[in-house]
Structure formats: C-alpha cells, structure tokens
C-alpha positions as YAML, in Angstrom:
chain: A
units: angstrom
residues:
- id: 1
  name: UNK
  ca: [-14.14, 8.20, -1.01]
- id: 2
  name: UNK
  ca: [-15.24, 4.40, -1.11]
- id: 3
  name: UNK
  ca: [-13.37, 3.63, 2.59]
- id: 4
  name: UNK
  ca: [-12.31, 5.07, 5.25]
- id: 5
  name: UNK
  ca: [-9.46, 3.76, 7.76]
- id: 6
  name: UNK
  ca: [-12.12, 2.48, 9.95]
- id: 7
  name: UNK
  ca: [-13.74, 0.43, 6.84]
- id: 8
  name: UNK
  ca: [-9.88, -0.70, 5.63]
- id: 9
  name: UNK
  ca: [-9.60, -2.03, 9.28]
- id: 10
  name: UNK
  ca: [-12.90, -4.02, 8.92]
- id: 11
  name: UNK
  ca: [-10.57, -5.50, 5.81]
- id: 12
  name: UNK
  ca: [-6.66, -5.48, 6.87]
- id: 13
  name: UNK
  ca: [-5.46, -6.57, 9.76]
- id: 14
  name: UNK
  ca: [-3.07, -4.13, 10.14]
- id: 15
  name: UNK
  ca: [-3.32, -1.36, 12.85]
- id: 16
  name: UNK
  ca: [-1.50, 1.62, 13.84]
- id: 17
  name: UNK
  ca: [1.27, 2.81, 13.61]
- id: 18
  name: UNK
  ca: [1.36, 0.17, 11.11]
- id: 19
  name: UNK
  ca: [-1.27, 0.59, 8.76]
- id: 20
  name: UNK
  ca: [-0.21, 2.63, 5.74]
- id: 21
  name: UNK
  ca: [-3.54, 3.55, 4.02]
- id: 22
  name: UNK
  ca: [-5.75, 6.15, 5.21]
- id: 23
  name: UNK
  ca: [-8.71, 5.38, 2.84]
- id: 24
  name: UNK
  ca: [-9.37, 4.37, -0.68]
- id: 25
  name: UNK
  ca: [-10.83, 5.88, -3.29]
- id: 26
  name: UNK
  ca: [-11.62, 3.45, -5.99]
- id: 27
  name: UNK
  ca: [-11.80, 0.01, -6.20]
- id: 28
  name: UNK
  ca: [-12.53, -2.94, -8.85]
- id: 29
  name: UNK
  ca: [-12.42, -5.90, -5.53]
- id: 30
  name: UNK
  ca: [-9.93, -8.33, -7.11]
- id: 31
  name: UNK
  ca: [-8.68, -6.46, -9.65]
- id: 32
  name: UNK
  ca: [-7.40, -2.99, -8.94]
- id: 33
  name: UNK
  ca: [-7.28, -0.28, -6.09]
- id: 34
  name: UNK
  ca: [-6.42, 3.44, -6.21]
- id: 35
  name: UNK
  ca: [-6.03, 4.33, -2.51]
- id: 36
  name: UNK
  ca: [-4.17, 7.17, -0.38]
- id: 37
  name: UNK
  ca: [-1.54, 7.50, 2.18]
- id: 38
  name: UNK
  ca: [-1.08, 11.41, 3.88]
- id: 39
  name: UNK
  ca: [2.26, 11.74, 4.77]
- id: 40
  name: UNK
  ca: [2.53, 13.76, 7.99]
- id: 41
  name: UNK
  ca: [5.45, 14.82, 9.84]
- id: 42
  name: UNK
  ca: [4.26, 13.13, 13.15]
- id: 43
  name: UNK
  ca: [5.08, 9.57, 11.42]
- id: 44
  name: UNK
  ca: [7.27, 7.18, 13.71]
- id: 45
  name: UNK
  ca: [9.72, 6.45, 11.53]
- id: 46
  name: UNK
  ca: [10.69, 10.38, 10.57]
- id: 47
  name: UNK
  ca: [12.51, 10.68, 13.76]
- id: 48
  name: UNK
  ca: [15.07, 8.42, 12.94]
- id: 49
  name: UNK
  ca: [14.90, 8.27, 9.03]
- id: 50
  name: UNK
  ca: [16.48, 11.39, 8.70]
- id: 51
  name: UNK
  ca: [16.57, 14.00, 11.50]
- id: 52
  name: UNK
  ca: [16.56, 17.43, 10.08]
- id: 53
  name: UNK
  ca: [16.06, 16.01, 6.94]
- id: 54
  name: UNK
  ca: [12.86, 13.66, 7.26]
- id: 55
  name: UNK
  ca: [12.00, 11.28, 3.86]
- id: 56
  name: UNK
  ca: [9.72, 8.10, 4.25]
- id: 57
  name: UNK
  ca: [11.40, 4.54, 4.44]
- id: 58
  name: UNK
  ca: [11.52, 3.22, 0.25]
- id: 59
  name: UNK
  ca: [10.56, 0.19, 2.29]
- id: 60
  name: UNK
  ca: [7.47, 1.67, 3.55]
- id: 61
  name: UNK
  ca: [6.35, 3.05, 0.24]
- id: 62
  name: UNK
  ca: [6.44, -0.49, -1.17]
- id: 63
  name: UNK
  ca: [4.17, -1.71, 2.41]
- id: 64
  name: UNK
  ca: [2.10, 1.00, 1.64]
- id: 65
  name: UNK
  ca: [1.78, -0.31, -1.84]
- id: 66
  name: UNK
  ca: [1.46, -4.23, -0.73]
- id: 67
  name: UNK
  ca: [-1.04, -3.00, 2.23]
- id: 68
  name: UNK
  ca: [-3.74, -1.24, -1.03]
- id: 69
  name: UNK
  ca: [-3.02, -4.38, -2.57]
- id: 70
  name: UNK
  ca: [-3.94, -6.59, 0.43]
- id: 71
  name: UNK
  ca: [-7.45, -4.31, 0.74]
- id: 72
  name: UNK
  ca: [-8.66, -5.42, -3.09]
- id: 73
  name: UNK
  ca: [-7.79, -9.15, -2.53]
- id: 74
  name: UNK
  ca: [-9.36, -9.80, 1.25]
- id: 75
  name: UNK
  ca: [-12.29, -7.99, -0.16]
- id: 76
  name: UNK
  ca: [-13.24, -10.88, -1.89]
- id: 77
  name: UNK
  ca: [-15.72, -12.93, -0.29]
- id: 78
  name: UNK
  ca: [-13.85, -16.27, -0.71]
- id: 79
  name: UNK
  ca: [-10.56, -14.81, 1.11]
- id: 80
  name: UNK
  ca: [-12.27, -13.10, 3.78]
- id: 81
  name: UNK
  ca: [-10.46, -13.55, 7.09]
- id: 82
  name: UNK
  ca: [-7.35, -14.32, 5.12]
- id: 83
  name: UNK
  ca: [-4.08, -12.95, 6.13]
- id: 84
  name: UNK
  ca: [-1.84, -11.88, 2.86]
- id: 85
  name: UNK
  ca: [2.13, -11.79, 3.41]
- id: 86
  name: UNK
  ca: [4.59, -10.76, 1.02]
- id: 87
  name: UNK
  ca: [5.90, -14.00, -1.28]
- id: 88
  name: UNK
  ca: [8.55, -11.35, -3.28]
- id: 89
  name: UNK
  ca: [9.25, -7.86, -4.12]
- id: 90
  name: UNK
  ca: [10.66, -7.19, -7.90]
- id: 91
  name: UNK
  ca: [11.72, -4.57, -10.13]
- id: 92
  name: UNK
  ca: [11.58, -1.57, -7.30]
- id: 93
  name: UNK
  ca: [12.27, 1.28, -8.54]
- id: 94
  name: UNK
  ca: [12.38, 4.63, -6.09]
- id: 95
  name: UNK
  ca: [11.95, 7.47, -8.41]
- id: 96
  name: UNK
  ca: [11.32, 10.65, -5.71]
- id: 97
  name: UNK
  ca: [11.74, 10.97, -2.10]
- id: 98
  name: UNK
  ca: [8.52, 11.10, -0.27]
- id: 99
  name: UNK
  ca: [8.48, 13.92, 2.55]
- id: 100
  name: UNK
  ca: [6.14, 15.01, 5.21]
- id: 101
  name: UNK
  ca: [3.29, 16.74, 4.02]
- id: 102
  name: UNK
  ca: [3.39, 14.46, 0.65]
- id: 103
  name: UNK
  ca: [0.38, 12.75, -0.37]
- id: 104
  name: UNK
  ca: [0.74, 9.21, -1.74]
- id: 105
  name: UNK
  ca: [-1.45, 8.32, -4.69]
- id: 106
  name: UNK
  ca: [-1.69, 4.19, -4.45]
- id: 107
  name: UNK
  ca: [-2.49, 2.12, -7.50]
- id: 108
  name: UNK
  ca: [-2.64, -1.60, -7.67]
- id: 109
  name: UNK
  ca: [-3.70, -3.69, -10.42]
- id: 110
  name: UNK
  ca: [-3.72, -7.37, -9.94]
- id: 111
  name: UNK
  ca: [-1.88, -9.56, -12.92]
- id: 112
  name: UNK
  ca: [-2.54, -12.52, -11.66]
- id: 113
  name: UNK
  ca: [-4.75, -14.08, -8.96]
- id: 114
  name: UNK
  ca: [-5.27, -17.41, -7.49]
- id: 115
  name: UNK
  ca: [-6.53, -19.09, -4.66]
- id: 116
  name: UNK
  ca: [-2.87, -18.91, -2.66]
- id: 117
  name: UNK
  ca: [-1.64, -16.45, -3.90]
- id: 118
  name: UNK
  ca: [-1.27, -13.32, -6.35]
- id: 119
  name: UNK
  ca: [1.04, -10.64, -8.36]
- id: 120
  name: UNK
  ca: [0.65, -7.21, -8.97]
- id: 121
  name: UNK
  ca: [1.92, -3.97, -10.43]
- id: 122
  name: UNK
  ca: [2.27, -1.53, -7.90]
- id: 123
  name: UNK
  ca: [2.61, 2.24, -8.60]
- id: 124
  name: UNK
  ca: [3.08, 5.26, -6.14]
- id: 125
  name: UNK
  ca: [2.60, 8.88, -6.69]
- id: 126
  name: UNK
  ca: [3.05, 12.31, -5.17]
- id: 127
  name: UNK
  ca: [0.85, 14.64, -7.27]
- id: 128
  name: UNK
  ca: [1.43, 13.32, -10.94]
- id: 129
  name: UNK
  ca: [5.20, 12.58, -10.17]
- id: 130
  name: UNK
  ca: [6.12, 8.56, -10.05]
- id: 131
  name: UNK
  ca: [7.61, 8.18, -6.13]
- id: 132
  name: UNK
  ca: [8.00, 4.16, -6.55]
- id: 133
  name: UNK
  ca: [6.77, 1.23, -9.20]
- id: 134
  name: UNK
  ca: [7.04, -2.28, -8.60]
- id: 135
  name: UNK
  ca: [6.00, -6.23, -8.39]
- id: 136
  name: UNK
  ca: [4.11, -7.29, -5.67]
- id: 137
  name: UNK
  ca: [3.75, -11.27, -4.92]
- id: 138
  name: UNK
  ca: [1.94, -12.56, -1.88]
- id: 139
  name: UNK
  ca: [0.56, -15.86, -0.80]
- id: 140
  name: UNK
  ca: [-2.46, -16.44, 1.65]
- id: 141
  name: UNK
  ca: [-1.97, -18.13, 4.65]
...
C-alpha cells in the first residue's frame, strides 16, 4: 500500500462520511492512480439506497472515481493546496451493481493535464468485473 486514509487526507480535502477512498495502492503523481474503496454495509447512503436490497449510489462510484483522480493531481507539488471540482462527467457507463461487502478497484489515468484543469479515464472494478467506466473533467479553483 503507498497511502493510507490518513496520508489521502494529508492530500484531499474530503472527510468522512464523504471521502470515498480508503488507501491507494499505486501511483504515477500526475499521471495515473490505482486506489481502493471497501464497500461495507455500515455506509450512510445504504439505508436509504435500497432497504432490504442495499447497492451503492452510480453517483458515488463515479465520486469515488473523481476523488482517486483528485489524489494523483494535488499530489503534484505545483497544485498543492488546490481544491479540484468536477468541470463534466461523460460517457458513464454502470456495468454491475456494487453491494456491501464489494471491493472497488479504482483506476485513473490522466489524458490530459493543465494548469486549470484536467481529463481522465476513469475505470471501476469489483474483482476483475467492470462496475463503472467513464470521463472525468475538473478544473482547479
């Protein structure tokens, strides 16, 4: 493991029961991130999104996703202290439900990266199995 949640914090700003990534596992600053999410069955948003019948928010997936993102980008030394907000969302594509119990396999690569803002292809897994892809754009403010 290259962070844990108390090293992400040190990098997002995000805290709980907001902050989607429990640590990360690789990471190429800038470029790409593979980090993890555990899915328990304690979550907030399970109790409401669906009793009896608990899957996590598609909406959440893709913070999750955005949030791994954020970690690789205010890494950099030049954006440090930076906050990075969602610009757009594109092309998201929910291909399994996500359940407690699931872990969420995070990947990020960066397509393009400037000094306001960025794109990149975001990919979740459970196991092997594809859970969500998209496009991530965000601008720094």
């Amino acid at each position: 493991m290259l962070m844990d949640k108390e090293q992400i914090k040190e990098v997002l700003p995000h805290r709980e029961p907001f902050l989607l990534v429990d640590q990360v596992e690789e990471m190429e600053v800038g470029k790409s991130i593979v980090a993890t999410k555990f899915v328990t069955a304690d979550e907030y948003y399970f109790k409401g999104h669906f009793p009896g019948r608990p899957i996590m928010p598609g909406v959440l997936i893709v913070e999750s996703l955005a949030q791994a993102g954020g970690i690789t980008v205010l890494s950099m030394p030049e954006n440090k202290g930076k906050l990075a907000v969602f610009g757009a969302i594109k092309n998201a594509k929910f291909k399994k439900q996500v359940v407690p119990g699931d872990t969420l396999t995070l990947k990020v690569s960066m397509e393009r990266l400037r000094s306001n803002s960025g794109i990149g292809l975001a990919e979740a897994y459970v196991a092997d199995v594809l859970a969500c892809k998209c496009e991530i754009m965000f601008a720094f403010s």
